[in-house]
C-alpha positions in Angstrom: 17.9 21.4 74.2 15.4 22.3 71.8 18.0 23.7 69.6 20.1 20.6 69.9 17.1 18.7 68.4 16.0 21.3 65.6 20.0 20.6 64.5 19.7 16.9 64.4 16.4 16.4 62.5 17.8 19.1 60.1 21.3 16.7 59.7 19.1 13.4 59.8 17.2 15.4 56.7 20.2 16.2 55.0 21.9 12.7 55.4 18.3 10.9 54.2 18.2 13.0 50.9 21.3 12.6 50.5 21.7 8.4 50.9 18.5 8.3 48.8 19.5 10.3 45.5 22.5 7.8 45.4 21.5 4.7 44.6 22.7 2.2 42.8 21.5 0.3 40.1 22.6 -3.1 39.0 24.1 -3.2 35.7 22.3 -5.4 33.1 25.2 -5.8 30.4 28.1 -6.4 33.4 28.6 -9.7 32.2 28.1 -10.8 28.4 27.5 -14.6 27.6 30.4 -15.5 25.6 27.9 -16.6 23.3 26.6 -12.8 22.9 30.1 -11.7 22.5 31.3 -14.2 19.7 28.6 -13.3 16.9 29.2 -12.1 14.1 27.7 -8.7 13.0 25.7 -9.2 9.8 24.7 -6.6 7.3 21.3 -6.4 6.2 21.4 -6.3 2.1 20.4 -2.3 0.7 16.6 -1.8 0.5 15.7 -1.8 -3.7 13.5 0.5 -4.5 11.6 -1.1 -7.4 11.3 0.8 -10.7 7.9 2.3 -11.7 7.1 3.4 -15.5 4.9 5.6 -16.7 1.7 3.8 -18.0 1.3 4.4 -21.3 -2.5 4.7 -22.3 -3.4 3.9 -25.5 -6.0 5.7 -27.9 -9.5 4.4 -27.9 -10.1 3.5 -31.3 -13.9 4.5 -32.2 -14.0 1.8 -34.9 -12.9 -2.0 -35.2 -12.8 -3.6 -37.8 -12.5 -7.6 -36.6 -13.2 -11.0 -38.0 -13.7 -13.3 -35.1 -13.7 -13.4 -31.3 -17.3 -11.6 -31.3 -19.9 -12.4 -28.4 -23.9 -12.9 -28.8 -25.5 -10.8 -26.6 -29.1 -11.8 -25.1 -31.1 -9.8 -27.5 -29.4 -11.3 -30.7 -26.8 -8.5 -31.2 -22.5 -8.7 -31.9 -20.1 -7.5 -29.2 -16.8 -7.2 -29.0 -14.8 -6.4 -25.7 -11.5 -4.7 -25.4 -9.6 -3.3 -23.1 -12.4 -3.2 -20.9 -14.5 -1.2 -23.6 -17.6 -2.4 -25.5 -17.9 -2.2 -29.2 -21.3 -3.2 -31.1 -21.6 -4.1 -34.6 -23.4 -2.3 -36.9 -25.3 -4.5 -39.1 -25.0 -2.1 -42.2 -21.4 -1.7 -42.8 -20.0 -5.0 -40.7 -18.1 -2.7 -37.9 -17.6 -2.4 -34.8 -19.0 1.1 -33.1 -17.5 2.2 -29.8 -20.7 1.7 -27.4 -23.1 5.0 -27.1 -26.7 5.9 -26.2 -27.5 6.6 -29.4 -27.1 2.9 -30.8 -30.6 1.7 -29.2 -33.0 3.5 -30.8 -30.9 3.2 -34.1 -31.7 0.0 -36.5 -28.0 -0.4 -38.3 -26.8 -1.8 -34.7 -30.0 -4.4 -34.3 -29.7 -7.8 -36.1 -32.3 -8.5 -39.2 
């Protein structure tokens, strides 16, 4: 008797473990929409890359020589901007100096 029930709880086992690893799932794409179906497929255009250059830097002149398009600054002196550079004139010979230390203790660059 006891060996008759040691069987059957070992077969119940088996037949539990077995029923539960085979489930079934429901399948989510059984049935398309005809809507779904009928579309068309549409390529998406290539990706461009755009084109990059090498920047070309120009030289930095140390002197201009220029005739209009100069700013006052607020202690009387010319200025002339380019490129993002400063250039002050020098009062002595009318040109236009690449900015340096040098130019405030020197009296060609202040106005007379």
């Amino acid at each position: 008797m006891h060996l008759k029930n040691l069987i059957l709880i070992f077969f119940t086992g088996c037949l539990f473990l077995f029923a539960c690893s085979k489930k079934q799932q429901p399948q989510v794409n059984a049935v398309l929409p005809v809507e779904e179906v009928e579309k068309p497929v549409v390529e998406k255009p290539a990706v461009v890359k755009p084109v990059r250059s090498k920047l070309i830097h120009s030289p930095i002149p140390k002197v201009l020589t220029i005739y209009g398009g100069m700013q006052k600054s607020v202690d009387g002196r010319l200025y002339y901007d380019l490129e993002g550079r400063r250039y002050w004139k020098n009062y002595d010979d009318g040109k236009y100096y690449l900015f340096n230390k040098g130019m405030f203790s020197d009296a060609a660059f202040k106005p007379h």
